[in-house]
C-alpha positions in Angstrom: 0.0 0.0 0.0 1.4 3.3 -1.2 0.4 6.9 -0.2 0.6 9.2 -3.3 1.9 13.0 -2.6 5.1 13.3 -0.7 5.5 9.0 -0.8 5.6 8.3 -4.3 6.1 11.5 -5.8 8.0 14.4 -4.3 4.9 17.3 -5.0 1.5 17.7 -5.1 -0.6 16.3 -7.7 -3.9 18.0 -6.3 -2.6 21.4 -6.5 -0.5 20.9 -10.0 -4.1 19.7 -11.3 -6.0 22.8 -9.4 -3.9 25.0 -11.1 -4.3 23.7 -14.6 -8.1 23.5 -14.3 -8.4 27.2 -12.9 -6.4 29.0 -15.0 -7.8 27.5 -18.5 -11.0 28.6 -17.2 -12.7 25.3 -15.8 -13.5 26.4 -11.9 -16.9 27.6 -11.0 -15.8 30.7 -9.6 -18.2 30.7 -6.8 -15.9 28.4 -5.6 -13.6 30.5 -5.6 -12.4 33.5 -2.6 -14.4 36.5 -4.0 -11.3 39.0 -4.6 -9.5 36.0 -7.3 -12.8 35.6 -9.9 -11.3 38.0 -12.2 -10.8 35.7 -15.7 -7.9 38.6 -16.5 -6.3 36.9 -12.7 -7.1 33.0 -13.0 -6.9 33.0 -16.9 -2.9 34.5 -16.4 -2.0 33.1 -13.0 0.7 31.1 -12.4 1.6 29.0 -9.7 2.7 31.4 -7.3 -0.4 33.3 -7.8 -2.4 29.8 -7.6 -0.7 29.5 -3.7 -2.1 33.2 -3.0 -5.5 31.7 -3.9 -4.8 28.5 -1.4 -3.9 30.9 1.2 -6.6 32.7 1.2 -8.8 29.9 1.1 -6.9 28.5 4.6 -7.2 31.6 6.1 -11.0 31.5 5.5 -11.6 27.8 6.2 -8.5 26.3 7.9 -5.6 23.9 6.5 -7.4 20.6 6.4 -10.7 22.4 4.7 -8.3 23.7 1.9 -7.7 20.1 1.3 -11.1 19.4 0.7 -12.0 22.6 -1.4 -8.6 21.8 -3.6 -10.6 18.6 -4.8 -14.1 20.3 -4.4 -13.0 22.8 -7.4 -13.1 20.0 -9.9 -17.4 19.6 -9.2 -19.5 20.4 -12.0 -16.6 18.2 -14.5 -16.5 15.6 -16.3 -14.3 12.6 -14.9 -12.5 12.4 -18.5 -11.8 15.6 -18.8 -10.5 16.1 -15.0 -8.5 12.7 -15.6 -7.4 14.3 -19.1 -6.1 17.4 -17.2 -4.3 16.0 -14.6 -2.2 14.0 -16.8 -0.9 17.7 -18.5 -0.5 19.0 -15.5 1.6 15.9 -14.3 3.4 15.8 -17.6 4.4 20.0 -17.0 5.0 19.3 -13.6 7.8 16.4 -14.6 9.3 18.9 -17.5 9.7 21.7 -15.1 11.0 19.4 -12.6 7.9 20.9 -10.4 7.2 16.9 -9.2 9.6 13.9 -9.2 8.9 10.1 -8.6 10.8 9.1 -5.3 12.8 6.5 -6.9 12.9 3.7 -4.3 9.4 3.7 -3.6 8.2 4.3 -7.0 10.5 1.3 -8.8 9.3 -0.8 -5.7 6.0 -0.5 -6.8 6.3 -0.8 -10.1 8.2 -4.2 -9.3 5.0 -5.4 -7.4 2.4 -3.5 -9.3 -0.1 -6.5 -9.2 -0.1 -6.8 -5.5 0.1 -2.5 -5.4 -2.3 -0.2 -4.2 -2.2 3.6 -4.0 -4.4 5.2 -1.5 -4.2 8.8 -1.3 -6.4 11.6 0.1 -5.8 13.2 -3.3 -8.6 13.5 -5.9 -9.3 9.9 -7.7 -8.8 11.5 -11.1 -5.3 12.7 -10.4 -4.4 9.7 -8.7 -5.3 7.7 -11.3 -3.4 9.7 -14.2 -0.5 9.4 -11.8 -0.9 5.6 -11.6 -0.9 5.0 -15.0 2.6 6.4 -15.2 3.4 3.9 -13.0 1.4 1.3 -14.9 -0.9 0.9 -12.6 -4.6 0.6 -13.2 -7.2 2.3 -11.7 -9.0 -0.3 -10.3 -5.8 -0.5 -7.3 -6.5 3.4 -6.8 -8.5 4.5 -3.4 -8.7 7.9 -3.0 -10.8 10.2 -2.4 -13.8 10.8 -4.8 -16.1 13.5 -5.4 -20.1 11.8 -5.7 -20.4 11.1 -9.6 -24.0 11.9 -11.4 -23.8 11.3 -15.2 -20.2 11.2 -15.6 -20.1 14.6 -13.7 -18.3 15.6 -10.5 -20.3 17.0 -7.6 -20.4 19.3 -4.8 -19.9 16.2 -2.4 -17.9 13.5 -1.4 -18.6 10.1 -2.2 -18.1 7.3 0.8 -16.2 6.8 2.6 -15.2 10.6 2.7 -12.1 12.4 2.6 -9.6 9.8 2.6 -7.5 10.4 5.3 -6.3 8.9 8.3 -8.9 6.3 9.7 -11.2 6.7 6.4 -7.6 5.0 4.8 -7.8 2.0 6.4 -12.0 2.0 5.7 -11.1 2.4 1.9 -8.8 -0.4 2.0 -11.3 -2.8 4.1 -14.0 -1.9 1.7 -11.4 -3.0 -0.9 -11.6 -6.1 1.0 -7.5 -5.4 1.8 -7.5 -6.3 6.1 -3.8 -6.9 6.5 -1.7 -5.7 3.9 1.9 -6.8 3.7 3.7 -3.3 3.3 2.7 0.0 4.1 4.4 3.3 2.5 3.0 7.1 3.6 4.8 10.4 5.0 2.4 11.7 7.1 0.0 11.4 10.3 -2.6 10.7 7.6 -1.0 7.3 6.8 -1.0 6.3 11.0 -3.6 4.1 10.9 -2.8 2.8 7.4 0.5 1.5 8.8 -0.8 -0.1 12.4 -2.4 -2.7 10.0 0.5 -3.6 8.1 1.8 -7.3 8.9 5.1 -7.0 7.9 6.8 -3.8 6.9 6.3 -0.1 6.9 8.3 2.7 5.5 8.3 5.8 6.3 9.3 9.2 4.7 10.1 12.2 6.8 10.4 15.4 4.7 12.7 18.0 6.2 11.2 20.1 8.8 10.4 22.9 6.8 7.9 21.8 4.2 4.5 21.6 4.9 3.6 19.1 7.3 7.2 18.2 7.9 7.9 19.2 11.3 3.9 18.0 12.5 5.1 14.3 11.6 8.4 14.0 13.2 6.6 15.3 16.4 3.6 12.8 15.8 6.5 10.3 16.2 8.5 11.1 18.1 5.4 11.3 20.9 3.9 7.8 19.7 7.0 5.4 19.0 9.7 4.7 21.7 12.5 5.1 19.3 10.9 8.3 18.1 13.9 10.4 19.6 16.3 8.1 18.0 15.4 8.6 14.4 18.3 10.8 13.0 17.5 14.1 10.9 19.9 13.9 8.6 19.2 12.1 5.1 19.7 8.1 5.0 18.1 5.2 6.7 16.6 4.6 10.2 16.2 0.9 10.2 14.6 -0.7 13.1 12.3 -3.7 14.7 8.6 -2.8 16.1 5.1 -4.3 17.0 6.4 -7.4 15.2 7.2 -5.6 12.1 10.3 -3.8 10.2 10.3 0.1 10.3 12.1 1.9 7.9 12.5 5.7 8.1 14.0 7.5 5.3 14.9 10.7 6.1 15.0 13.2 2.9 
């Protein structure tokens, strides 16, 4: 089991797609923060002006409500034509060297890509134009999806929900996945995901000052023994717990 942003790739795939859809015009702009529905602002912006627009957004909602609202902007879409988007804004992402595939995790599942999942609180859509990159189908995606009505995207989520953190481990059990064998995320939003893994879990810890960074390491640091022990600089943190092999690798 794979997480996708920040696990297999080094970026953000929801954003990268965000971006594309808004500034070609495809966001209901009621969606978006009243002083950005200009079409001279989104129909120019770049992504630095895109951030400005996520900002806003967070400091209207909050951080994990921006989450949601970064997929809620692809409602009132077709699924091919949000799929078909995603997979430019992946390809410019990869020519501007905006996103990269981490390469151990990403060859590791392409190596096991028939017993691979990728479960990801990003958008299904993206996900799945990521996956088939990696030659996965979409059928071993679980992420989170917006409710579908006549091929079009809707104001709502579909179950079970965002999928983050606990909702993870519902996706996979709806999946009929109870145990898997390996478990791959970066963040608190994978916990849960890799307390049901049997055998081995790795872990990715971002340095400190990207987003989300500095929450994790604390997040372990409080719930594992050898928390304190992990190093911070880059390599390998290798260890044995809850019947299982840990493995930290710190970027």
């Amino acid at each position: 089991m794979f997480d996708c942003d920040g696990t297999l790739i080094d970026g953000d795939i929801s954003s990268l797609t965000g971006w594309f859809l808004m500034k070609n015009g495809m966001v209901d702009t009621q969606l978006l923060p009243e002083s950005f529905r200009s079409p001279k602002f989104y129909m120019d912006m770049n992504l630095i002006d895109y951030d400005k627009v996520r900002r806003e957004v967070s400091a209207q909602l909050g951080p994990f409500q921006t989450l949601e609202w970064e997929l809620l902007i692809q409602s009132g879409l077709p699924h091919d034509l949000v799929v078909d988007y995603a997979h430019k804004a992946i390809q410019f992402g990869f020519e501007k060297s905006i996103i990269s595939f981490t390469p151990g995790l990403s060859n590791f599942l392409k190596e096991f890509s028939a017993q691979s999942w990728i479960v990801s609180g990003s958008s299904f859509p993206t996900v799945v134009a990521l996956a088939k990159r990696l030659g996965l189908h979409s059928d071993r995606v679980l992420a989170t999806k917006l409710e579908l009505v006549d091929g079009i995207y809707m104001k709502s989520f579909s179950p079970p929900g965002f999928v983050w953190e606990k909702t993870k481990v519902v996706a996979l059990e709806n999946a009929g996945v109870v145990n898997p064998y390996f478990v791959a995320g970066d963040s608190v939003g994978d916990w849960y995901m890799m307390q049901k893994s049997t055998h081995w879990v790795w872990c990715m810890l971002w340095d400190e000052n990207r987003f989300g960074g500095k929450g994790f390491r604390k997040f372990l640091e409080a719930n594992i023994p050898f928390g304190q022990q992990i190093p911070k600089e880059s390599g390998f943190y290798v260890t044995e717990w809850q019947r299982k092999r840990w493995v930290f690798e710190v970027i």
